[in-house]
FIZASE-705471 format. One line per field, with one value per residue: residue number from 1; z, y, x of N, C-alpha, C in turn. Coordinates in Angstrom, 1 decimal. Layout:
<sites>
kollum = [NUM;...]
nup = [Z;...]
nnorth = [Y;...]
neast = [X;...]
caup = [Z;...]
canorth = [Y;...]
caeast = [X;...]
cup = [Z;...]
cnorth = [Y;...]
ceast = [X;...]
</sites>
This chain:
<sites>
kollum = [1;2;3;4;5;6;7;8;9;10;11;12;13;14;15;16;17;18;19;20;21;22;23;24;25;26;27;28;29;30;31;32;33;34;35;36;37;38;39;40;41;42;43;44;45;46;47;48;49;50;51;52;53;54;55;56;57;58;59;60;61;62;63;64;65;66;67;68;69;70;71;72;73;74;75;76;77;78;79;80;81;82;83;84;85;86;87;88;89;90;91;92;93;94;95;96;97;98;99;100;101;102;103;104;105;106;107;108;109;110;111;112;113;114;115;116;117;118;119;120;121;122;123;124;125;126;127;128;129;130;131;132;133;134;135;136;137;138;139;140;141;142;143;144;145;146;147;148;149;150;151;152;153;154;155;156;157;158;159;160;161;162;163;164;165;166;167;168;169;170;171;172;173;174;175;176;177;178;179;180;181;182;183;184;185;186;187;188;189;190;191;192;193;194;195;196;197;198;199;200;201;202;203;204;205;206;207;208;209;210;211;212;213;214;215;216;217;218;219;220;221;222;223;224;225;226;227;228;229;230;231;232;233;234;235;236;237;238;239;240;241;242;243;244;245;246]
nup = [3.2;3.4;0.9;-0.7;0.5;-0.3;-3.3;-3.3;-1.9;-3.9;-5.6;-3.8;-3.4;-6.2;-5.5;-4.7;-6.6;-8.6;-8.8;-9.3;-12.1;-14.9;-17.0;-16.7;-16.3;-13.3;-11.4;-9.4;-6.2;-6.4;-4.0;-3.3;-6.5;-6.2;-4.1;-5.3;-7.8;-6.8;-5.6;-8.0;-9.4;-7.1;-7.5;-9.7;-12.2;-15.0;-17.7;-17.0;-16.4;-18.8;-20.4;-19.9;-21.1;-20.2;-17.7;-14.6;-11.7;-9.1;-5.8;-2.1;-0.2;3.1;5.7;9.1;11.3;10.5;10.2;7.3;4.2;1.0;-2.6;-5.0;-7.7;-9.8;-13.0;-16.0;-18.5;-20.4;-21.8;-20.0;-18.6;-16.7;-14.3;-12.1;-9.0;-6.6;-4.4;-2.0;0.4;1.5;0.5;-1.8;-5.5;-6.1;-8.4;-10.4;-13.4;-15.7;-18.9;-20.4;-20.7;-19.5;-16.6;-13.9;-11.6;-9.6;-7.2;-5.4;-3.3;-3.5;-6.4;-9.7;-11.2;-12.9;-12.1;-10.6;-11.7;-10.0;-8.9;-10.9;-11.1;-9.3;-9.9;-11.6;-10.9;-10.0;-12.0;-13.8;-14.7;-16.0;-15.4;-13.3;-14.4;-15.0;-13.0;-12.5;-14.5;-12.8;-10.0;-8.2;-7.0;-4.4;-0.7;0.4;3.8;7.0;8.1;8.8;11.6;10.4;11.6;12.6;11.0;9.6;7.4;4.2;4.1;2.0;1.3;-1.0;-3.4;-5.6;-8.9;-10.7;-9.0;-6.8;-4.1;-1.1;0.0;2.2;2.3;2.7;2.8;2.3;3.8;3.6;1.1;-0.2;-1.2;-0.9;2.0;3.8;3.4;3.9;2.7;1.5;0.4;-2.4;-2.7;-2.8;-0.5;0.0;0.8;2.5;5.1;5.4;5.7;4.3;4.5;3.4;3.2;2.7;-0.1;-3.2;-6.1;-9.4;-12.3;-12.3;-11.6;-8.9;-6.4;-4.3;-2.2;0.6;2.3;4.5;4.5;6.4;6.8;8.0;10.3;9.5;8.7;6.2;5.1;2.4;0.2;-2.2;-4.5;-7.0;-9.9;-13.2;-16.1;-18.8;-19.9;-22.6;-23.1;-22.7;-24.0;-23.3;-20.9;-19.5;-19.8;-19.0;-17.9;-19.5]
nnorth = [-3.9;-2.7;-2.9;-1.1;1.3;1.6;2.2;4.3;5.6;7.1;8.9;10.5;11.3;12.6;15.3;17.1;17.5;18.6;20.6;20.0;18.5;19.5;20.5;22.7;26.0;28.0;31.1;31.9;33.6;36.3;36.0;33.1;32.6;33.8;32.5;29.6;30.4;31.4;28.7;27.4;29.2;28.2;25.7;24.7;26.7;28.3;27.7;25.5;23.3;23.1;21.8;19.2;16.0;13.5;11.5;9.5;8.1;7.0;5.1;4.2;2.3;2.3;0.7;1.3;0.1;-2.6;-3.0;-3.3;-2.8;-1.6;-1.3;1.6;2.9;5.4;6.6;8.2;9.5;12.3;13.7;12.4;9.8;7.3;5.6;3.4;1.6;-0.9;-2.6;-5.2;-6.9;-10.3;-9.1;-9.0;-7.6;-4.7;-2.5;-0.2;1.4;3.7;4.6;6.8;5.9;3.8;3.1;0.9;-1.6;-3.9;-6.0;-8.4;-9.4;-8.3;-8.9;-8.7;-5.3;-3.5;0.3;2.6;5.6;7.2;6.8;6.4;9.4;10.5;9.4;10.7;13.4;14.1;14.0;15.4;17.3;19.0;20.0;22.1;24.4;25.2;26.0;27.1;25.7;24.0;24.0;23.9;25.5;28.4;28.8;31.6;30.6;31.3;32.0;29.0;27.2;24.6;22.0;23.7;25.9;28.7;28.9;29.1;28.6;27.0;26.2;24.3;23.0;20.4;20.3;18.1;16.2;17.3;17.1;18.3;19.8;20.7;22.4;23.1;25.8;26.3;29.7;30.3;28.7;28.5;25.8;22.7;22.0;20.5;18.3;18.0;15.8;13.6;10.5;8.3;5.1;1.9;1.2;3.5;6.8;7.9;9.9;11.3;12.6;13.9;14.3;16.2;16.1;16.8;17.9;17.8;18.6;18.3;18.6;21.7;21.0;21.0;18.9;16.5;14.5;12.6;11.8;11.5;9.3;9.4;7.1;6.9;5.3;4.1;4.7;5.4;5.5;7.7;7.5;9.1;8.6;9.0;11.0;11.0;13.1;13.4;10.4;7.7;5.9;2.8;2.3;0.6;-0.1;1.4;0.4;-1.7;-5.3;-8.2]
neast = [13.4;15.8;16.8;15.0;15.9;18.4;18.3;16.7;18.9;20.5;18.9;18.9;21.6;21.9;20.4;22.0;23.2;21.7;18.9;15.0;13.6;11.4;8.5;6.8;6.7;7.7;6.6;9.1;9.7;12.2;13.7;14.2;15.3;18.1;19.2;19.1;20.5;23.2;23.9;24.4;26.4;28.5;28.4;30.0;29.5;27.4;28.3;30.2;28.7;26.7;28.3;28.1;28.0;27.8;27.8;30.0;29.8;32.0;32.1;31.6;29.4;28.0;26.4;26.6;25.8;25.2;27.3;28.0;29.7;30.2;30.2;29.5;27.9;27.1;25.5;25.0;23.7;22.7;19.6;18.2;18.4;19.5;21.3;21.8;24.1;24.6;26.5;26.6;28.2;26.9;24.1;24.2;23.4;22.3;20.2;19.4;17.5;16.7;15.5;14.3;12.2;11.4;11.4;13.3;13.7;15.8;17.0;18.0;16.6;13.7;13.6;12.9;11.3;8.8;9.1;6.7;4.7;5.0;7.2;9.1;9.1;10.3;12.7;13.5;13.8;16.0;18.2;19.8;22.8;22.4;19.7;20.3;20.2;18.1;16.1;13.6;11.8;11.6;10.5;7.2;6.5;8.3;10.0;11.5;13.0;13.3;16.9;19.2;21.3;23.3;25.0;26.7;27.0;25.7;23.0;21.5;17.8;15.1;11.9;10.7;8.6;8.3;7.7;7.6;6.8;5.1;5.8;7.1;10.2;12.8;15.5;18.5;21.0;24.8;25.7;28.2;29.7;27.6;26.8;25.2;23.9;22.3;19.2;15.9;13.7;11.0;10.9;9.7;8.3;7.3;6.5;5.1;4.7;8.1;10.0;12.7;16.3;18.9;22.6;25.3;28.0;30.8;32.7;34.1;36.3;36.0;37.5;36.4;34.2;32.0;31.0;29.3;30.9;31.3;28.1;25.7;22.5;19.3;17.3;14.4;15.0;17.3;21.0;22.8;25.6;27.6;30.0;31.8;34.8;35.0;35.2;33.7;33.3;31.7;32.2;32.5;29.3;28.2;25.1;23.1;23.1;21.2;19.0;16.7;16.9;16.9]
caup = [3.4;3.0;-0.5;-1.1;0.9;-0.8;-4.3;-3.1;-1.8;-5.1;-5.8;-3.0;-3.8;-7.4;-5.4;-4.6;-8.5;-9.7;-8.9;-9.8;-13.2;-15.1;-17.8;-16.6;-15.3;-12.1;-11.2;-7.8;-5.3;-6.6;-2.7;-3.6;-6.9;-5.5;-3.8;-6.3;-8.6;-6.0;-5.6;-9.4;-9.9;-6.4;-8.6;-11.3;-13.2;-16.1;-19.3;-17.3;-16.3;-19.7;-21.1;-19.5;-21.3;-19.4;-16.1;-14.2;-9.7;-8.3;-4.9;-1.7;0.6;4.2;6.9;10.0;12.2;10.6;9.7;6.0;3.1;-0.2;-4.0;-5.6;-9.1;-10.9;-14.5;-16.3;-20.0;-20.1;-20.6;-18.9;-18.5;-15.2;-13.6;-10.3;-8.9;-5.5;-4.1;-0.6;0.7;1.8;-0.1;-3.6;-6.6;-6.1;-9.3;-10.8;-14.3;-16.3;-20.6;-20.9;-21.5;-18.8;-14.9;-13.5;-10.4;-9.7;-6.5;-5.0;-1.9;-4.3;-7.4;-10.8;-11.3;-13.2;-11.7;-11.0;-12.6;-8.7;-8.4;-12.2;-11.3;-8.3;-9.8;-12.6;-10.4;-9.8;-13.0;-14.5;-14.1;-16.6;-15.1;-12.4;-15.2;-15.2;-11.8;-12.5;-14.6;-11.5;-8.6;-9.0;-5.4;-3.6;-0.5;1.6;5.5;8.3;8.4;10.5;11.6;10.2;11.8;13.2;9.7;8.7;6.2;4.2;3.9;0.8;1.1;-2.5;-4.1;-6.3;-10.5;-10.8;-7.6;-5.9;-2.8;-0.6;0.4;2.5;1.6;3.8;1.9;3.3;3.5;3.0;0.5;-1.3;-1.6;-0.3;3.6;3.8;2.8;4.6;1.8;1.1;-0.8;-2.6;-2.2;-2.7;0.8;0.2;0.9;3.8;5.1;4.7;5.8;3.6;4.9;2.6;4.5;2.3;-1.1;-4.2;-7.5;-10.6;-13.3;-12.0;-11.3;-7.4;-6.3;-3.4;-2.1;1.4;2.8;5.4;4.5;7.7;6.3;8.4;11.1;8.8;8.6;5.2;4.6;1.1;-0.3;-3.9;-4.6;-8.7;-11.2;-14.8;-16.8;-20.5;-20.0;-23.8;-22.4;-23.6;-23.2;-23.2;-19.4;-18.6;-20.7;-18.5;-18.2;-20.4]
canorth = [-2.4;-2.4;-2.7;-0.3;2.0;1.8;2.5;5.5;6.3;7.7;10.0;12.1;11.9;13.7;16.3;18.0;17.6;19.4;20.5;18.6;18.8;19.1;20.9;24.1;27.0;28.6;32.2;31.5;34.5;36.8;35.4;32.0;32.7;34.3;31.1;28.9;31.1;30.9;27.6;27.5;28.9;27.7;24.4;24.4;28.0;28.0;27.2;24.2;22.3;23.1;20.9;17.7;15.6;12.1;11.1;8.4;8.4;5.8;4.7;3.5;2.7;2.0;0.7;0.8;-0.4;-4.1;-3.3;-3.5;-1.7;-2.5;-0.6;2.3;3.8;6.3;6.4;9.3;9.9;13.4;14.4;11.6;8.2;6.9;3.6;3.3;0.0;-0.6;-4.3;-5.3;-8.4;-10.8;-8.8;-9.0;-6.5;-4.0;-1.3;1.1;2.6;4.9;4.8;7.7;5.8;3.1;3.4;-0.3;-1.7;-5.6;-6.7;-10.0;-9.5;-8.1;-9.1;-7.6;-4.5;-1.7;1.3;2.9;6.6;8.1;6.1;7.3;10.7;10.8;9.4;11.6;14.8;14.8;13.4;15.9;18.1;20.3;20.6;22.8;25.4;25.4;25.5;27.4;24.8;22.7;24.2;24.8;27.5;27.8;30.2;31.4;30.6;32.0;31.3;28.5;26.5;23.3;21.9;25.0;27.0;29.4;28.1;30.0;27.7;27.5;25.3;24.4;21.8;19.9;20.6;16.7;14.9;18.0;17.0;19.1;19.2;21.8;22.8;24.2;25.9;27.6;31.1;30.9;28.5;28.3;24.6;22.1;21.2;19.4;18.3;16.9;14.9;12.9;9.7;7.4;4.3;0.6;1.1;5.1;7.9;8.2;11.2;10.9;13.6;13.9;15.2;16.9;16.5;17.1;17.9;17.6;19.1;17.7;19.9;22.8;20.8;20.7;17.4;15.8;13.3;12.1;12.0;10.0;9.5;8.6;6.8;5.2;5.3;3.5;5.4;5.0;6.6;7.0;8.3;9.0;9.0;9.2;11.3;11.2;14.0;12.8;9.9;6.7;5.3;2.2;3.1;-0.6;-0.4;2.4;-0.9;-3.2;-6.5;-9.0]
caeast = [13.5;17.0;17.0;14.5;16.6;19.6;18.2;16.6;19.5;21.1;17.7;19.4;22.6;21.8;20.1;23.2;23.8;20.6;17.5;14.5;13.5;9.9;8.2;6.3;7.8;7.0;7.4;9.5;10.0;13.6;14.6;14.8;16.2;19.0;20.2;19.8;21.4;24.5;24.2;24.7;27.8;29.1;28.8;30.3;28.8;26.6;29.3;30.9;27.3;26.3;29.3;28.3;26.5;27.4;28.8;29.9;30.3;32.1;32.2;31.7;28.5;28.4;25.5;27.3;24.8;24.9;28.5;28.5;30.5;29.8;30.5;28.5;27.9;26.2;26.0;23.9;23.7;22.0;19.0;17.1;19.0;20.2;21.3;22.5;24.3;24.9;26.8;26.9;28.5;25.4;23.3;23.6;23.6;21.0;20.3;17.9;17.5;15.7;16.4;13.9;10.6;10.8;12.2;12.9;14.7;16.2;17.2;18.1;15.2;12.0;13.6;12.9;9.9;9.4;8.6;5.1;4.5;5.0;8.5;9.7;9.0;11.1;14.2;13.9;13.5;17.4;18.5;20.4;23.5;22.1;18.5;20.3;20.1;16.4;15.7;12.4;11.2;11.9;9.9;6.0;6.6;9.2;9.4;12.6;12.3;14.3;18.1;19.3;22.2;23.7;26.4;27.4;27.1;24.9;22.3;19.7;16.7;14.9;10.8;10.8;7.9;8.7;6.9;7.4;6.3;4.3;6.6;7.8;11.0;13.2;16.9;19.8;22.5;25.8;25.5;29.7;30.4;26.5;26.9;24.1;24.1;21.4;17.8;14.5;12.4;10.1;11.2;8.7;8.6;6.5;5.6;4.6;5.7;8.9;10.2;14.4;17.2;20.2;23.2;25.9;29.3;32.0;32.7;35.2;36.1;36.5;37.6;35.5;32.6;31.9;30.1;29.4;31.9;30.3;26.9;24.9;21.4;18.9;16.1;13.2;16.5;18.5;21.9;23.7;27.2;28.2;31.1;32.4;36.0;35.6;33.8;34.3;32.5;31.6;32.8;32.1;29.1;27.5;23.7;22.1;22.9;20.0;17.4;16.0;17.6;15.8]
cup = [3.1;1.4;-1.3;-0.5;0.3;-2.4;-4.4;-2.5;-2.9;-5.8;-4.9;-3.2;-4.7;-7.0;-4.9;-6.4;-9.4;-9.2;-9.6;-11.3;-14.3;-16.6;-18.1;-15.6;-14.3;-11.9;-9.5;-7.4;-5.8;-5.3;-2.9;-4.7;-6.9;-5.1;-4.6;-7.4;-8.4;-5.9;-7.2;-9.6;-8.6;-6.8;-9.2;-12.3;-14.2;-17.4;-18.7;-17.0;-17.8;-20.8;-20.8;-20.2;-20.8;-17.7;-15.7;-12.7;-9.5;-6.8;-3.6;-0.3;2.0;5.4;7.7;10.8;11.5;9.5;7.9;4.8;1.9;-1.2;-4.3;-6.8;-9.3;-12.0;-15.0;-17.4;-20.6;-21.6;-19.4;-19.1;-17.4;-15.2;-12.6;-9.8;-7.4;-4.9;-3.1;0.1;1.3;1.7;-1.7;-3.8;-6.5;-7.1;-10.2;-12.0;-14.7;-17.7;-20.9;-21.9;-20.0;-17.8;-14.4;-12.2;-10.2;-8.3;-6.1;-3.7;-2.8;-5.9;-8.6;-11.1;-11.8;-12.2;-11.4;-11.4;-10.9;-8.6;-9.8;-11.8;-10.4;-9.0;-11.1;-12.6;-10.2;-10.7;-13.8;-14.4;-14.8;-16.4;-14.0;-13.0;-15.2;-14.4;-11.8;-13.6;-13.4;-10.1;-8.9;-7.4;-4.7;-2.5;0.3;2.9;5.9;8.1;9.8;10.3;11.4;10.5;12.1;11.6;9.8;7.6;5.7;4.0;2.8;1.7;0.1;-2.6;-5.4;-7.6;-10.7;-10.0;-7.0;-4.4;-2.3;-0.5;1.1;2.1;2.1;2.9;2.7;3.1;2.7;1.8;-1.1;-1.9;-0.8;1.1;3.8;3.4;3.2;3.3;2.3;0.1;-0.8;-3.0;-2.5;-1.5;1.2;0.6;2.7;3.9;5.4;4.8;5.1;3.9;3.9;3.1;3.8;0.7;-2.0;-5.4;-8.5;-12.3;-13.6;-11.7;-9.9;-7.4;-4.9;-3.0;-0.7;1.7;3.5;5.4;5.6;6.6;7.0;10.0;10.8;8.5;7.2;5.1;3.1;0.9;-1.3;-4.0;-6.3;-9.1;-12.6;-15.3;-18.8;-21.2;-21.7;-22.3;-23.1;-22.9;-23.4;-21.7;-18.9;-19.3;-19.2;-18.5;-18.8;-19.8]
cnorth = [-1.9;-1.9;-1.2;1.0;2.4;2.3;4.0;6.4;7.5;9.0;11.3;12.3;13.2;15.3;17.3;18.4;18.7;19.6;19.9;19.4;18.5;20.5;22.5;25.0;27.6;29.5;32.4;33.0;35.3;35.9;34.1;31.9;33.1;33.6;30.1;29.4;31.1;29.8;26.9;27.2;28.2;25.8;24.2;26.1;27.1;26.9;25.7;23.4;22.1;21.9;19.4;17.1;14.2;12.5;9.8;8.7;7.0;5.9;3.4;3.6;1.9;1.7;0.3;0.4;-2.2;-3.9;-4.1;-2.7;-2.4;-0.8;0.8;2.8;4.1;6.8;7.0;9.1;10.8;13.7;13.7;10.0;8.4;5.5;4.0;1.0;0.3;-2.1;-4.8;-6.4;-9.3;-10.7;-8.9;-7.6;-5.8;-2.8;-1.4;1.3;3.0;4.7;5.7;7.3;5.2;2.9;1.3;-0.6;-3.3;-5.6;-7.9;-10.6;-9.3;-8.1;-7.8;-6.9;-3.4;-0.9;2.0;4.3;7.4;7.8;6.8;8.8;11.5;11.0;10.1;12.9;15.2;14.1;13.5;17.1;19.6;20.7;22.0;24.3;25.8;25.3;26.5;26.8;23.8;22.8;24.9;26.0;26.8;29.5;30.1;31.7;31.7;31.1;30.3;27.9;24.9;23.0;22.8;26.4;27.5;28.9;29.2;28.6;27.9;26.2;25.4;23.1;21.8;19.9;19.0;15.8;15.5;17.7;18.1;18.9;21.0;21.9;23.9;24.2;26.8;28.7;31.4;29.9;28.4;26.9;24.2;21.6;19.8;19.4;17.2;16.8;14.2;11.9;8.4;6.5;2.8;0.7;2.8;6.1;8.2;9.2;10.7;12.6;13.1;14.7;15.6;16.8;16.9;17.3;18.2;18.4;18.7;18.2;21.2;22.7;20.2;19.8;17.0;14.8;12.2;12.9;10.6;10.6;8.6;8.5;5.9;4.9;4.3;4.7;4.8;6.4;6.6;8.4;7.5;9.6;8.9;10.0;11.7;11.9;13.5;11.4;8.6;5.9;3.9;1.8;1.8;-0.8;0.1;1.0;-1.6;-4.2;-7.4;-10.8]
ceast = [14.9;17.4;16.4;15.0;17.9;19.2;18.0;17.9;20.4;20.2;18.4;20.2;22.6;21.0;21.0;23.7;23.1;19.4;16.3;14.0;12.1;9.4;7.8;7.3;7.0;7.8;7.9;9.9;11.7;14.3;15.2;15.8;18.0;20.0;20.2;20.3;23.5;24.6;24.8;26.2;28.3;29.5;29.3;30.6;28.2;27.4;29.7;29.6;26.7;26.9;28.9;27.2;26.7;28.3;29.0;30.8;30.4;32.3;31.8;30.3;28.5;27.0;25.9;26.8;25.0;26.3;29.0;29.1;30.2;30.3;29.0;29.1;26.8;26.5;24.7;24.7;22.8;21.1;18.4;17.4;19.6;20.2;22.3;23.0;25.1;24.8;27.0;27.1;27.5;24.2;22.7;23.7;22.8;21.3;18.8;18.3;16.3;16.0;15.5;12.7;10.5;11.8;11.7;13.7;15.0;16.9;17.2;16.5;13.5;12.2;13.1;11.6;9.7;8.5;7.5;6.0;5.6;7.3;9.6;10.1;9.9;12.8;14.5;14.2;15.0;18.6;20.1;21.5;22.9;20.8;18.8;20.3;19.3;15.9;14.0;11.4;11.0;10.6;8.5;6.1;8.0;9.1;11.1;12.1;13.7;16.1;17.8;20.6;22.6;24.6;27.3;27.8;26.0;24.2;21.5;18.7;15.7;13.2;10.1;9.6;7.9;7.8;6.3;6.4;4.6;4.7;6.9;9.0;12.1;15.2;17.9;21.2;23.2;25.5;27.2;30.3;28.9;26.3;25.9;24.4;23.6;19.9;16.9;13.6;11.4;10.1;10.1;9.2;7.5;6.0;5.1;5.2;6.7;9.2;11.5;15.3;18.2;21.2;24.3;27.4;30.7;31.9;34.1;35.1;36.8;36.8;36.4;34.2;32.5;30.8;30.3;30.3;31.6;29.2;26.6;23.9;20.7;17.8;15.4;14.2;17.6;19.9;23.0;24.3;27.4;29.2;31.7;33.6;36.0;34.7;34.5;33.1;33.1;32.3;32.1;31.1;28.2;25.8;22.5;22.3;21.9;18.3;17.2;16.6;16.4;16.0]
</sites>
C-alpha cells in the first residue's frame, strides 16, 4: 500500500501545477472561471507558463508515522511525458512514467506494470504546466460552492469534474493570495478508487513561476510530507527516462 501511495503521491502534487488536462471543452460557469483565471496569473501569468517546455522538482519525502525520509523527483517534458522517482531507505526505488503512448510503474514490493487506461488517465490529468492554460478543456462542469475556511484563510471553493477521469474533486483556493490550499480527490488505484486530501502548505518562486514547495498528503490515513527545495524550468532533458525500463 505504501508503494502505491507514494506514486500517487506526485499526481497531486502536479495539481497545484495545472489543472487537469483532456480534449473537449466544456462551457464552465463565468464563477468558476474567475478563480481559475486568478489562480492563473497568481501562478506564474499566461507568457511565463507558456515558456516552459520541461521541468525538473527535486526533493524531499517524509512518512513520519514509521519515521522515514527518503528523495523525490519530478521530471516533465511537456506536453505529455512524466516520471516520478521516489527512494526511501528499507524501501527501495519506487517510479512512474508516462512517454506519451505508454504509462508504467516499478517498485521493489509489486515490481514492474504498465498502467491500466483508468491509472494513465489520472497521471496524465495534472501533467502539464501549460494545461493550466486550458483549463476549460480540463473540466467537463464545474460549479462554485459556498466560501469556507482553510487553515484559518478564506477559501473560495470551486466542485470541478474532471474531462479525463469523470472524477470529482473539490478545490479550496485563497481568497488573498489565489494560490491552491487544498484539494479532496479521488486517486485511482490497483485497489480502486481512494478518496485522498492534499494539503498545499507553503509555496516558492522560481523565476516567476509560483510552485508548491510543501505539502502533506493523507491517504487511506497514511500521512506523507513532501517538500521541494529545487525547480529547474527547461531544464536538457534526456527523454529515454519517461520509456519503460527494458
Amino acid at each position: 500500500m505504501i508503494a502505491s501511495c507514494l506514486n500517487r503521491t506526485f499526481i497531486y502534487v502536479l495539481v497545484a501545477l495545472a489543472p487537469l488536462a483532456a480534449s473537449a471543452r466544456a462551457a464552465l460557469p463565468d464563477s468558476v472561471i474567475e478563480v481559475l483565471e486568478a489562480n492563473l496569473e497568481a501562478s506564474g501569468g499566461r507568457e511565463a507558463l507558456e515558456a516552459i517546455k520541461s521541468s525538473r522538482l527535486k526533493g524531499t519525502l517524509a512518512i513520519e508515522a514509521m519515521n522515514m525520509t527518503g528523495s523525490s523527483m519530478v521530471v516533465q517534458a511537456y506536453p505529455d511525458k512524466i516520471y516520478s522517482e521516489q527512494v526511501l531507505p528499507g524501501l527501495g526505488t519506487m517510479t512512474q512514467g508516462y512517454d506519451g503512448e505508454i504509462g508504467w510503474a516499478n517498485d521493489p514490493m509489486q515490481g514492474f506494470r504498465y498502467l491500466g487506461e483508468a491509472e494513465i488517465a489520472a497521471l496524465k490529468q495534472n501533467e502539464s504546466f501549460s494545461d493550466i492554460l486550458d483549463f476549460e478543456s480540463s473540466f467537463s462542469s464545474g460549479e462554485l460552492l459556498p466560501d469556507e475556511e482553510v487553515r484559518g484563510e478564506p477559501a473560495a471553493v470551486l466542485k470541478l469534474v474532471s474531462a479525463a477521469t469523470e472524477l470529482p474533486e473539490t478545490r479550496y483556493y485563497s481568497k488573498e493570495s489565489w494560490l491552491l490550499l487544498r484539494v479532496d480527490t479521488i486517486a485511482v488505484s490497483p485497489m480502486g478508487e481512494i478518496k485522498a486530501v492534499m494539503d498545499f502548505l507553503e509555496y516558492g518562486n522560481q523565476d516567476g513561476i509560483v510552485y508548491p514547495t510543501r505539502m502533506e498528503l493523507n491517504n487511506m490515513g497514511v500521512i506523507i510530507v513532501i517538500t521541494f527545495d529545487s525547480l529547474e524550468l527547461n531544464p536538457a532533458i534526456d527523454e529515454s527516462i519517461f520509456s519503460a525500463p527494458q
